[in-house]
C-alpha positions in Angstrom: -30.0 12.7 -5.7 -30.6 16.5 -4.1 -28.2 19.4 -4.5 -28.3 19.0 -0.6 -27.4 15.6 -0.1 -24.7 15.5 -2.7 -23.1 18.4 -0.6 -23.3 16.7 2.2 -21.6 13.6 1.2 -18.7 15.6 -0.1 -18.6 17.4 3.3 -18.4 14.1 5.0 -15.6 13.0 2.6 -13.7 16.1 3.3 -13.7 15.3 6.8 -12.3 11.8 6.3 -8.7 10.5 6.0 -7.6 7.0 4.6 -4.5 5.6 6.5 -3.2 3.3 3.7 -1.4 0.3 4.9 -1.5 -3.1 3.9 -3.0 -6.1 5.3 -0.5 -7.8 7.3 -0.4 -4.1 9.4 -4.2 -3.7 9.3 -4.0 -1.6 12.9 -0.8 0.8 11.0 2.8 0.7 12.2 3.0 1.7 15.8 4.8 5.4 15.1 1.6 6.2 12.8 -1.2 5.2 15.5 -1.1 8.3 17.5 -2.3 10.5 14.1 -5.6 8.8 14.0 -6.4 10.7 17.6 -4.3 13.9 16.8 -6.7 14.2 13.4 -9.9 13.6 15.6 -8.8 16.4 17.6 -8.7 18.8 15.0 -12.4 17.5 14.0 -11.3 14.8 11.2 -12.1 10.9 11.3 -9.1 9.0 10.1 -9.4 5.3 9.5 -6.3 2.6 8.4 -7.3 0.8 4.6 -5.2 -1.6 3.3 -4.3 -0.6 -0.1 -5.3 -3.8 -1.9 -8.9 -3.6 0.0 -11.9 -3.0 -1.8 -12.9 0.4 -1.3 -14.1 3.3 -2.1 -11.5 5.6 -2.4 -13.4 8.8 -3.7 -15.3 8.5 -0.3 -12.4 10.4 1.4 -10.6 13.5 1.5 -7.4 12.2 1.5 -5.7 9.1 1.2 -2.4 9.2 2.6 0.0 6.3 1.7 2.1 4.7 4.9 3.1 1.2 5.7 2.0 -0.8 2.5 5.3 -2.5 2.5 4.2 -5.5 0.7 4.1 -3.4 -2.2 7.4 -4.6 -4.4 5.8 -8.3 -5.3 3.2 -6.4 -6.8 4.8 -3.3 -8.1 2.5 -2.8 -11.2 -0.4 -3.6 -9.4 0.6 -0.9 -6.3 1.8 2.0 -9.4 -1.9 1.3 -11.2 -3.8 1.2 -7.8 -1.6 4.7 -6.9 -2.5 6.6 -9.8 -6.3 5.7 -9.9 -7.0 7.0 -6.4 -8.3 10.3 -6.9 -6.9 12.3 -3.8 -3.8 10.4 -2.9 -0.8 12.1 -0.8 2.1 11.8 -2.2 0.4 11.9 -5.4 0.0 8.3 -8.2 2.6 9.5 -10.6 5.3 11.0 -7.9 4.9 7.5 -6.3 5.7 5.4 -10.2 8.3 7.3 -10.3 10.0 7.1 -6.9 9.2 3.0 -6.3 12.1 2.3 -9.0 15.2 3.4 -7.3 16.8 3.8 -11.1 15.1 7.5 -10.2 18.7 7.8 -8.7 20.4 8.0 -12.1 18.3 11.2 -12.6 18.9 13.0 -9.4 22.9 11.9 -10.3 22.3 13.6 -13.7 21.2 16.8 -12.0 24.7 16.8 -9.7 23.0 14.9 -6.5 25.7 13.2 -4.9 24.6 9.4 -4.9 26.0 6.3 -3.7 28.0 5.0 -6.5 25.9 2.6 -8.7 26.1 -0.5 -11.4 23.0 -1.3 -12.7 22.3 -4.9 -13.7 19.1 -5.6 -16.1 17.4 -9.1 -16.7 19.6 -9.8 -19.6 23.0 -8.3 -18.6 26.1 -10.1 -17.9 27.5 -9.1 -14.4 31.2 -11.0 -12.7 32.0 -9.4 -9.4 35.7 -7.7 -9.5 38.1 -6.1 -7.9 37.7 -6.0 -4.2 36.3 -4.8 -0.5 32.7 -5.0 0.2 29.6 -4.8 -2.0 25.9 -4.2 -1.9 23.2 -6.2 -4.1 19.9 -5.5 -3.8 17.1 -4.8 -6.4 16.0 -1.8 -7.9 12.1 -2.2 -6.4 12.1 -3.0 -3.2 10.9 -2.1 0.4 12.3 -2.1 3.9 16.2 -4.1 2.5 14.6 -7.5 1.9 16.2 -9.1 -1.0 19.5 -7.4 0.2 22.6 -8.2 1.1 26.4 -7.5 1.7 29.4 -9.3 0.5 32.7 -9.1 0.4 34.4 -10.2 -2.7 37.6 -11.6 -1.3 35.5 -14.5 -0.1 32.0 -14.1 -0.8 32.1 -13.9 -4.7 30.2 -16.5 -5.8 27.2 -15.4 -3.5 26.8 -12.1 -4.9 26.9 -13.4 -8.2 24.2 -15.8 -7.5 22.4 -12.9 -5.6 22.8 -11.3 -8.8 21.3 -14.1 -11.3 18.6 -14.8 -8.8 16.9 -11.6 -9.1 17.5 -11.5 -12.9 15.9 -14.7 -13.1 12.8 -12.9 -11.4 12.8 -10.8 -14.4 14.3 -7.7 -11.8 16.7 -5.1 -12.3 19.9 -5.4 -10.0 21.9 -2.9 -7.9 25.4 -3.2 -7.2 27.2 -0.5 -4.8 30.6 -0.7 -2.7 29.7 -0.8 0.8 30.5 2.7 2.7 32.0 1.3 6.1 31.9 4.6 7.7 28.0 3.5 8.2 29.2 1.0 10.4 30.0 3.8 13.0 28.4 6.7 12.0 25.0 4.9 11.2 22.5 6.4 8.4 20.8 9.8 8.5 17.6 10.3 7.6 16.0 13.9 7.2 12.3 14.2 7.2 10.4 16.8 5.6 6.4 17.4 6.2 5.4 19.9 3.2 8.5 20.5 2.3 9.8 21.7 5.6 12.4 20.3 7.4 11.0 18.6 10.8 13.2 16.0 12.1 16.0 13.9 11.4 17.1 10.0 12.4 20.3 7.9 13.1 19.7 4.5 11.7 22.3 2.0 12.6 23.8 -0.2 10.0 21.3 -2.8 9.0 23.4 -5.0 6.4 25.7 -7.8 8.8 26.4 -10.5 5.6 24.5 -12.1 2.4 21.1 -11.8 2.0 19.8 -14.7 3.5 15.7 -13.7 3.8 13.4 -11.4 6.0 10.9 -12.7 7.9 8.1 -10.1 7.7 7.9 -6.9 5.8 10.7 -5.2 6.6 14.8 -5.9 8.3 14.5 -4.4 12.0 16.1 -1.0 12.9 18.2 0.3 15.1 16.8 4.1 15.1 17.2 7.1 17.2 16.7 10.8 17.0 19.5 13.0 15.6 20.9 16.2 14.8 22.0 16.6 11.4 25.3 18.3 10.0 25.2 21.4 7.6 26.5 19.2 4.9 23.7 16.6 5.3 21.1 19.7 5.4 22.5 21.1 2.5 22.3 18.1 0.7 19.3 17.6 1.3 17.7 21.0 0.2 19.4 19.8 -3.1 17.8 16.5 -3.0 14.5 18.6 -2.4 15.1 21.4 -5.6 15.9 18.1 -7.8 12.7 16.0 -7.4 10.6 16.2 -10.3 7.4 18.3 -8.4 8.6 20.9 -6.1 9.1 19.9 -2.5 5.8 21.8 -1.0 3.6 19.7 -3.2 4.2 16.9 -1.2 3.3 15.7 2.0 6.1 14.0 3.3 9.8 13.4 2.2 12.6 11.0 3.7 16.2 12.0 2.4 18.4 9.1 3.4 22.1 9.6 3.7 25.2 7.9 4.2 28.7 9.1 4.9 31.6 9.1 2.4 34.6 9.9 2.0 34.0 13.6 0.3 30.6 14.1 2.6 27.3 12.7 2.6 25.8 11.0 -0.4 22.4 10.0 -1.6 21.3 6.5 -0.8 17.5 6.8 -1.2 14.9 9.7 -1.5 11.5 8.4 0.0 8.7 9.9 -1.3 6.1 6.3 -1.0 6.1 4.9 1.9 8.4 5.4 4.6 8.7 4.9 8.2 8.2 9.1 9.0 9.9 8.1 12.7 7.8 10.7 14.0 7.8 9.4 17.5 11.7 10.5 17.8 10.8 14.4 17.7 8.5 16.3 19.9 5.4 17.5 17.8 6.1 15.4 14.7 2.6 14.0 14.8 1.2 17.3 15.1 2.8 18.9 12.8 2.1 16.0 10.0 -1.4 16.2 11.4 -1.9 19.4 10.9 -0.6 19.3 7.3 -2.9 16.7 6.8 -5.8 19.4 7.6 -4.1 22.1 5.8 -4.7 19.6 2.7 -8.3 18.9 3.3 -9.1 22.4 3.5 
């Protein structure tokens, strides 16, 4: 092969973006479409790819992870598929670590505020006790399947069967009281594109009662824009300063909060694959387009 044509198939590559999604979402979720016209704009083809296709990946100048939500059935298979693909935003080994939400004991061990936790393994013996409201869900999972919300004065016995049922599927468990202030205030989500703020979200309260199935990938939402408080802004830029690579190094970033009684704690730190709600803030696509180019340059 020529000097020449080598050079021009890495130029071509440099020019192309990988929307990775998954194959029940081969088109991407709705609030990602517009990118794919925003990028072609700024001179850059950008294509969807499920992440399970067979492709080749080094054929592109970036591969940027979205809506492969199917992921946590296959969680080995998704972490050795992320760290193989050569230029993959947010990078293979950010992504093992942050599709395991034990990451939350760390960020907890570095003074981040997080909801407060018992973690179950395969082999541990768990009774429910004491009393008000809980949360079960596993410890790799995508979009609150597999969760649900109990409360112990009469729902006992399903939350310890929630419990042994993910054991039995060999998974590690959470178990968290349930914050009732989201029933009004609703979830925050803060969104950062190269580890700047952009936008933030209300999420209503998802969890009505036991877990009892999802159909499709992912528990509906209830989402609309909002304007964060100082306390959820300044947790956040501590969320941000206690990730393991610094905040600029990655693409995107979802800090997910809920209210408590002393302020806003940590409920999850998305760094995979989430929903970047980018259609709730005036120039969101832009803005994540245009990192996008500042990556492939």
């Amino acid at each position: 092969m020529s000097a020449d044509h080598s050079q021009s198939s890495a130029t071509r590559a440099a020019a192309r973006v990988a929307f990775v999604t998954c194959g029940e979402l081969p088109d991407l979720d709705p609030d990602d479409q517009p990118l794919i016209p925003a990028l072609a704009a700024r001179g850059v083809t950008a294509e969807p790819v499920a992440w399970d296709a067979d492709t080749d990946w080094s054929a592109y100048g970036l591969a940027v992870v979205r809506s492969t939500w199917d992921y946590a059935k296959r969680h080995d298979e998704f972490v050795a598929w992320a760290t193989a693909v050569p230029r993959l935003a947010n990078p293979g080994a950010v992504i093992a670590w942050n599709t395991d939400k034990r990451y939350l004991r760390e960020l907890a061990g570095q003074g981040v505020p997080i909801v407060p936790t018992t973690w179950v393994e395969p082999g541990d013996e768990w009774k429910p006790a004491g009393e008000g409201e809980i949360v079960v869900k596993p410890a790799v999972s995508a979009g609150s399947v597999d969760t649900g919300r109990y409360d112990l004065a009469t729902q006992a016995g399903l939350a310890e069967a929630h419990v042994e049922r993910l054991q039995r599927a060999g998974r590690t468990v959470m178990i968290q009281p349930y914050l009732a202030a989201v029933d009004t205030a609703g979830e925050t989500a803060l969104l950062y594109i190269d580890g700047r703020y952009s936008h933030a979200i209300r999420k209503g309260a998802l969890l009505t009662g036991p877990d009892e199935g999802v159909t499709g990938l992912y528990v509906e939402e209830d989402i609309t824009p909002r304007t964060p408080s100082a306390d959820e802004l300044a947790l956040g830029e501590r969320v941000l300063a206690a990730l393991p690579v610094p905040a600029g190094e990655l693409l995107y970033v979802r800090v997910d909060l809920l209210p408590a009684a002393d302020g806003p704690v940590l409920i999850e730190v998305e760094l995979t694959e989430p929903s970047l709600f980018l259609g709730t803030a005036d120039g969101a696509h832009d803005r994540f387009a245009d990192a996008i180019v500042r990556r492939l340059a």
